[in-house]
C-alpha positions in Angstrom: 5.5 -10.1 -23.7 4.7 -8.0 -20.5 6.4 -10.5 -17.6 6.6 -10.9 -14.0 9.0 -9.3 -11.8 10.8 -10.1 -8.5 13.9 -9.0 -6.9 17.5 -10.5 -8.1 18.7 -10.8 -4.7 17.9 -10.2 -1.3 18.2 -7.5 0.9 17.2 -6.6 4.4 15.7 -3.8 6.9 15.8 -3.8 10.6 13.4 -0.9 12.6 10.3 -0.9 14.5 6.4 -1.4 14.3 4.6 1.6 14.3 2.4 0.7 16.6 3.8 -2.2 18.5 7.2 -0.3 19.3 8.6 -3.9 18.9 12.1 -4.1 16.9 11.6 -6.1 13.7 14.1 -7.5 10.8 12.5 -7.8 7.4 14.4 -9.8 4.6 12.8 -9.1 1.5 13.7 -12.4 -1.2 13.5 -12.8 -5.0 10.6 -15.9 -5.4 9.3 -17.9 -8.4 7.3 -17.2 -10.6 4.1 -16.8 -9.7 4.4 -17.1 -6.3 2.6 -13.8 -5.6 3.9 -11.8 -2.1 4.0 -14.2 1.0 5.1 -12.8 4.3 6.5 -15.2 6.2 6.9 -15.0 9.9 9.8 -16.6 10.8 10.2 -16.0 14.3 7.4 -18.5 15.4 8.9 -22.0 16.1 7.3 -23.2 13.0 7.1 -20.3 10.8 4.1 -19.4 9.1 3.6 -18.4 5.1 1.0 -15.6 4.5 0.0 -15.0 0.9 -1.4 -12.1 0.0 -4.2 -11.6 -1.1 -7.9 -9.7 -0.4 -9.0 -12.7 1.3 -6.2 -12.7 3.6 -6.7 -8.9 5.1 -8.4 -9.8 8.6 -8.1 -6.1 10.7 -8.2 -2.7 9.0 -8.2 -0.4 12.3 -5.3 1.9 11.7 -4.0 -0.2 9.1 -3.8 -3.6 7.0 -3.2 -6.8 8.8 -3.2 -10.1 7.1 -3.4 -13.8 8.5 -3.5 -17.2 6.8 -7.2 -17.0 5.4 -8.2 -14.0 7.1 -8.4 -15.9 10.2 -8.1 -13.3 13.0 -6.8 -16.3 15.5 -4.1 -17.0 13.2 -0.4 -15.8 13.1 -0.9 -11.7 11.6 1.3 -9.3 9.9 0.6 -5.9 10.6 0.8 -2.5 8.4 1.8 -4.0 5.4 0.5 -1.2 3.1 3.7 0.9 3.1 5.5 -1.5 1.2 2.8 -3.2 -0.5 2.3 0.5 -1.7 6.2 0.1 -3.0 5.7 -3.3 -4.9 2.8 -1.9 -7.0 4.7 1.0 -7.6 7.8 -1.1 -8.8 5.0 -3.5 -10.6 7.2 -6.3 -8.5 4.7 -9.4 -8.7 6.9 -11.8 -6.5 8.5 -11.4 -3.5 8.6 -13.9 0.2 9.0 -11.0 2.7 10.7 -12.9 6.2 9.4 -11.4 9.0 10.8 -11.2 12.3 7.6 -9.8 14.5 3.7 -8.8 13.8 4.5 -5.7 12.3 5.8 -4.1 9.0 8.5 -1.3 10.6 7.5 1.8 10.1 11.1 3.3 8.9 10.8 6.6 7.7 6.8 6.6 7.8 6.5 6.6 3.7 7.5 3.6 1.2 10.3 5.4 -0.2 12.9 3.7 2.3 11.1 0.4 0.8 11.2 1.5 -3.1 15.0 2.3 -1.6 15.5 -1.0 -0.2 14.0 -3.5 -3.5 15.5 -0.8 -5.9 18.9 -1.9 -4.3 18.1 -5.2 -4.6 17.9 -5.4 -8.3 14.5 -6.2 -10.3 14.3 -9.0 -12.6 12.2 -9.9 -15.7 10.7 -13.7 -15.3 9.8 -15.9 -18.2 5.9 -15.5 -17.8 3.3 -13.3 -18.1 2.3 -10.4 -15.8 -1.4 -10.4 -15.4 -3.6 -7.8 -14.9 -7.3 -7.6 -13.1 -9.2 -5.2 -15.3 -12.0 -3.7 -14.5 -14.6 -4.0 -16.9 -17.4 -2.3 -15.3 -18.4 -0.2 -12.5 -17.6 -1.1 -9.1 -18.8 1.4 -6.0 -19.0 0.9 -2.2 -20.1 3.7 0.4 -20.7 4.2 3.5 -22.6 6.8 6.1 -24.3 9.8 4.7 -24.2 13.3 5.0 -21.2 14.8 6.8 -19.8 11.2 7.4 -20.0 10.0 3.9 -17.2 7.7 2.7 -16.9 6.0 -0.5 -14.5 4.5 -2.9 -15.4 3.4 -6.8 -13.7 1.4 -9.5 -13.6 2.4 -13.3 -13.1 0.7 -16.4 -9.2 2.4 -17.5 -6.7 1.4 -20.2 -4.5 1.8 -17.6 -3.9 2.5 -13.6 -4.7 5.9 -11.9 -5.8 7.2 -8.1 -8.0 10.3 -7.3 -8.4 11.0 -3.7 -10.6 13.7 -2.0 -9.9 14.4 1.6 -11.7 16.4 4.2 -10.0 16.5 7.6 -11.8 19.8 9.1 -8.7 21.0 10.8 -6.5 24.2 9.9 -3.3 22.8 8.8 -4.4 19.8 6.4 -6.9 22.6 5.4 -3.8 24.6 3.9 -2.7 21.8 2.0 -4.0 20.0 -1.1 -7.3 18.3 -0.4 -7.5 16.5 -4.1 -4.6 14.6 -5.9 -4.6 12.7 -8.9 -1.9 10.3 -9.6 -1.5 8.3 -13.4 0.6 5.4 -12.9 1.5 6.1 -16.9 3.4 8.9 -15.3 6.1 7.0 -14.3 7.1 8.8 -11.2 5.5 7.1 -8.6 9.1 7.3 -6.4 9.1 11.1 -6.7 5.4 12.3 -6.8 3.7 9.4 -4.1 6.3 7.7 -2.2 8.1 10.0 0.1 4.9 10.9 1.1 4.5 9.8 5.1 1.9 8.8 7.7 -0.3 11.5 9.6 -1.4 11.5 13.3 -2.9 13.8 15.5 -1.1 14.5 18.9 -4.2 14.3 20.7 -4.8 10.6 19.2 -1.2 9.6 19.7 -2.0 10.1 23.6 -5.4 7.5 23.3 -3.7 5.2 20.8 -0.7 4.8 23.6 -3.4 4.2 26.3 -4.6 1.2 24.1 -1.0 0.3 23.4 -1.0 1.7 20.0 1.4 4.0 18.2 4.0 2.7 20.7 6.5 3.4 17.7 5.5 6.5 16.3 7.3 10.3 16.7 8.4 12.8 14.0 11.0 10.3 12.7 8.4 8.5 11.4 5.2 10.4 10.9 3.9 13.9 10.5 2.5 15.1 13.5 -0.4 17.4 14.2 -1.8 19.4 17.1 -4.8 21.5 16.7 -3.5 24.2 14.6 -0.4 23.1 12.9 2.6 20.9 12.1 4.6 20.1 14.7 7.5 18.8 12.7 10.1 21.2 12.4 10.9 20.2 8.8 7.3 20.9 7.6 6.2 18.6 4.8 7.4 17.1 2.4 4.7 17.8 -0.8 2.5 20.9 -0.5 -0.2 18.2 -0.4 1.2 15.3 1.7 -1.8 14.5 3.7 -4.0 13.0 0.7 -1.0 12.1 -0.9 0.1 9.7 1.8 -3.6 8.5 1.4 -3.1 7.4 -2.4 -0.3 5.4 -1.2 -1.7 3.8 1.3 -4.7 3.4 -1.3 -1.9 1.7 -3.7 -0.9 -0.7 -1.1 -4.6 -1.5 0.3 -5.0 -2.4 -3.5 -2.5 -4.8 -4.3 -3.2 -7.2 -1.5 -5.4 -8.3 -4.7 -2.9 -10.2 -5.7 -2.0 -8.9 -9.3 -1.6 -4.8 -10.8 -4.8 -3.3 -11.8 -6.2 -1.6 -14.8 -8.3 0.7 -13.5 -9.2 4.1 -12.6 -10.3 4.4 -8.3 -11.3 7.7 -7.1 -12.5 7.9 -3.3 -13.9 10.3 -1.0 -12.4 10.1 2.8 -11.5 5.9 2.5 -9.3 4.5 4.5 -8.2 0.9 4.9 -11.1 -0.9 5.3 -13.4 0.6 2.6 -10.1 -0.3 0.5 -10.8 -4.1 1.6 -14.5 -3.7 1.0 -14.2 -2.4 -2.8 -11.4 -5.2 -3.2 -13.9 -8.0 -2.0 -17.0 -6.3 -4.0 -15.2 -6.2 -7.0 -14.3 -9.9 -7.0 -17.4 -10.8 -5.9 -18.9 -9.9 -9.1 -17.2 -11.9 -11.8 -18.6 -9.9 -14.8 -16.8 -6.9 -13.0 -13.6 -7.7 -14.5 -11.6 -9.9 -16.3 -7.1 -11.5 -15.9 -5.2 -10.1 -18.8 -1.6 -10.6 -20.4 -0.1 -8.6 -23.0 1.5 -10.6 -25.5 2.7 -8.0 -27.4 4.2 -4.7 -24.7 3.4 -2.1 -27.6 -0.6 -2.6 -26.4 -0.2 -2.6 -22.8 -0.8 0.8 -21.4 1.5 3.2 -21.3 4.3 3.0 -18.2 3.3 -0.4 -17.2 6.7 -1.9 -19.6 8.9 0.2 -18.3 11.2 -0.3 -15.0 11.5 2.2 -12.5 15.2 4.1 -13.1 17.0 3.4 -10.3 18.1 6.0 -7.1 
């Protein structure tokens, strides 16, 4: 049997919100079985559980924030996709992440420091069944036309892979890999997609601090742009960074679904809210796609049994 997975003990982060500057302790905990990913924030005088799930994603400007129901008045977590990005890639199924602010730090801008951090911790197999949404027919959503066409699409897969397109129109992401596609059958989801980091323009970073964004953000955390080239005096860390940091952050948007896909996704210039959108569209249509188990981890696809080697 193909079963569920948590952590086998705890362990914890301290650092800040990328764009609330605030300080913020995260204490990530094994949970039952399926208990699914609840933040939990626990620095509210009653503290407040947040499942996860698509339901539950109520703001997708700059990144995805979740609340009890989806209801914006509600306790939030922000910019959970980071390490939401690191549970699918550990295929961890349940986890209670205590949070000590609104916001997901930021740590090193990528989810590597969060593979790091639940890799440390120890996974363990639980005595039930992982399930699997898969995608039985096609599922697309787009939006705009022309030169500001987005869209995102769902495929039938025996299996779980990413293709993303971007199309910045600027000279240095230009240079760099515009197309990547990532098989999670691969197994290296820690060395081809995680280290990959967050991207921001230094004439944004000056409007998103006017609107008290990006408060926490620098090159510690992020690569930074201007309008010819990278500013960070490291460079990058892939040849094609840019969209790969956009199939992680497509990995995390995804698993706010609440269990591991089987599907192929491709997109064209997404982002976090189109993410949400194909999420809701597909479950909207329940001939779209069907929960699966594998009895028998000989027919499950290939890399979907296997644990991640540790560091």
């Amino acid at each position: 049997m193909l079963q569920q997975r948590t952590l086998k003990s705890l362990t914890r982060a301290v650092g800040v919100g990328l764009h609330s500057g605030q300080r913020v302790e995260l204490t990530l905990r094994p949970a039952p079985i399926d208990t699914g990913i609840v933040f939990r924030r626990v620095d509210l005088a009653n503290p407040v559980d947040i499942p996860v799930n698509a339901q539950s994603v109520c703001d997708t400007r700059m990144a995805s924030t979740i609340s009890p129901n989806g209801d914006p008045g509600l306790p939030k977590v922000n910019t959970i996709e980071h390490l939401m990005s690191a549970c699918a890639g550990l295929g961890l199924d349940n986890l209670i992440v205590d949070i000590t602010a609104e916001e997901v730090p930021i740590l090193d801008g990528s989810s590597a420091s969060f593979v790091y951090l639940l890799q440390s911790a120890g996974i363990e197999l639980q005595k039930a069944p992982k399930r699997f949404i898969k995608v039985i027919k096609p599922v697309e959503v787009r939006e705009g036309e022309g030169r500001t066409l987005k869209w995102a699409r769902l495929d039938p897969y025996h299996g779980y892979k990413l293709a993303f397109e971007i199309d910045f129109d600027h000279p240095a992401v230009d240079q760099t890999g515009q197309r990547v596609e990532f098989d999670f059958s691969s197994g290296q989801y820690k060395r081809d997609i995680a280290r990959a980091r967050t991207f921001g323009f230094a004439k944004d970073f000056e409007v998103m601090r006017a609107r008290g964004l990006g408060l926490g953000g620098g090159m510690d955390n992020a690569i930074v742009v201007d309008d010819h080239r990278v500013l960070n005096s490291d460079g990058l860390r892939y040849d094609d960074e840019f969209v790969k940091h956009k199939i992680l952050d497509a990995i995390g948007d995804l698993y706010v679904v609440g269990r591991p896909l089987l599907a192929a996704y491709s997109a064209y210039k997404s982002g976090h809210a189109l993410n949400n959108v194909l999420l809701r569209a597909l479950l909207a249509d329940p001939s779209a796609y069907e929960i699966v188990t594998f009895d028998d981890e000989a027919k499950a696809p290939k890399g979907m049994a296997e644990l991640a080697p540790a560091w």
